[in-house]
C-alpha positions as CSV (number, residue, x, y, z in Angstrom):
1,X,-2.0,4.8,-3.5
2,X,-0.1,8.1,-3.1
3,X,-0.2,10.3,-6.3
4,X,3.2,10.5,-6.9
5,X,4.1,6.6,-6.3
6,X,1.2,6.5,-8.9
7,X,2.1,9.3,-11.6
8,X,6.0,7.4,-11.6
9,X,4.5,4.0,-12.0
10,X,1.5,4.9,-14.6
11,X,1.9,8.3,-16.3
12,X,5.4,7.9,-18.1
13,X,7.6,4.8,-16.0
14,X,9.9,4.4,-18.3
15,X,10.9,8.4,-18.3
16,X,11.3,8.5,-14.5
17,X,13.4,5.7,-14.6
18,X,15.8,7.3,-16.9
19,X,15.5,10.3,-14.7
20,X,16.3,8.0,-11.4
21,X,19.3,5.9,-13.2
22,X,20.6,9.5,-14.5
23,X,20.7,10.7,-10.8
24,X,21.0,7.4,-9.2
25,X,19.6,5.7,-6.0
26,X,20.8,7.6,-2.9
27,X,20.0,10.9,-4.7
28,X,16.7,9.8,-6.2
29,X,15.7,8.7,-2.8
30,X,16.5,11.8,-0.8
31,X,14.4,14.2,0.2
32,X,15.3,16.7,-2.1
33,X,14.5,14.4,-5.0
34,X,11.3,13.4,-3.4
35,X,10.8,17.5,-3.7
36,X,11.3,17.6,-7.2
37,X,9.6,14.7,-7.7
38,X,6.2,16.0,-6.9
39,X,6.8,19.7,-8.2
40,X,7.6,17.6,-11.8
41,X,4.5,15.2,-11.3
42,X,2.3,18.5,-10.7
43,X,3.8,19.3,-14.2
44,X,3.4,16.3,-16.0
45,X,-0.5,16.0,-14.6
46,X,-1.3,19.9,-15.2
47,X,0.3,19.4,-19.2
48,X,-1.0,15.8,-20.3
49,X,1.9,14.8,-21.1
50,X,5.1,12.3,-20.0
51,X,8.7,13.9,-18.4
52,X,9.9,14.9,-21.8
53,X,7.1,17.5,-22.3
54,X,8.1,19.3,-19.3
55,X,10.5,22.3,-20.3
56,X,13.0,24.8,-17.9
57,X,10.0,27.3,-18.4
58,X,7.2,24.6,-17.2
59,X,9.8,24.4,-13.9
60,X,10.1,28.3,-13.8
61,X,6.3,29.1,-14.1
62,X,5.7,26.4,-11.3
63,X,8.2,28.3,-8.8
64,X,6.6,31.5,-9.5
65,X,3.1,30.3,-8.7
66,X,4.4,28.5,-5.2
67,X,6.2,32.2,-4.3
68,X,3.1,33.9,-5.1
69,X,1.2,31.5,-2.7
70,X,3.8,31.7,-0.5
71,X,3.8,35.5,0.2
72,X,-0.1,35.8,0.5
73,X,0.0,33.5,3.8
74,X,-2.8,34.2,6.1
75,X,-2.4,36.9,8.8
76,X,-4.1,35.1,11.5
77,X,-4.0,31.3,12.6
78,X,-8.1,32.3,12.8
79,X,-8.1,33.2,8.3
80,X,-5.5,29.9,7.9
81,X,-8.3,27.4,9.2
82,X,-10.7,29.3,6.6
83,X,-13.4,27.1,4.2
84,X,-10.4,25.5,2.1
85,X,-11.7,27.7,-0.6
86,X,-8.3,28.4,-1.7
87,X,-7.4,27.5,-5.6
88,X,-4.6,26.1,-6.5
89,X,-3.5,26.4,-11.0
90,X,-1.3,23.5,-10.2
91,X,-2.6,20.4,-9.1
């Protein structure tokens, strides 16, 4: 099963639900929500908790981790195919 299609239907179903009605269908199913989706899910898993324990600085502490990956990219194709090594804080 994927991890988000698991985390919506196990960790706190009747939260997302409220959060998919609130937005409704065609937005909840785009791509963009999708997005969201799994950036809130990383939340929710990382905190132990449902959709209401994830606050505006949870969201902002998340975005600030993915730049910080973001701008130490490998500088060759050759260091991107590395061990796998690489630590994530938000999983």
């Amino acid at each position: 099963m994927h991890l988000r299609k698991a985390v919506l239907e196990n960790r706190d179903s009747d939260g997302f639900a409220k959060l998919a009605a609130l937005l409704g269908e065609d937005v909840w199913a785009s791509t963009t929500a999708a997005t969201a989706q799994n950036q809130i899910i990383r939340i929710v898993i990382a905190k132990a908790g449902g959709l209401a324990d994830v606050t505006v600085g949870d969201c902002l502490k998340l975005r600030l981790i993915e730049q910080r990956f973001a701008t130490k990219a490998p500088s060759t194709p050759s260091s991107a195919a590395g061990s796998g090594s690489q630590t994530h804080p938000i999983n």
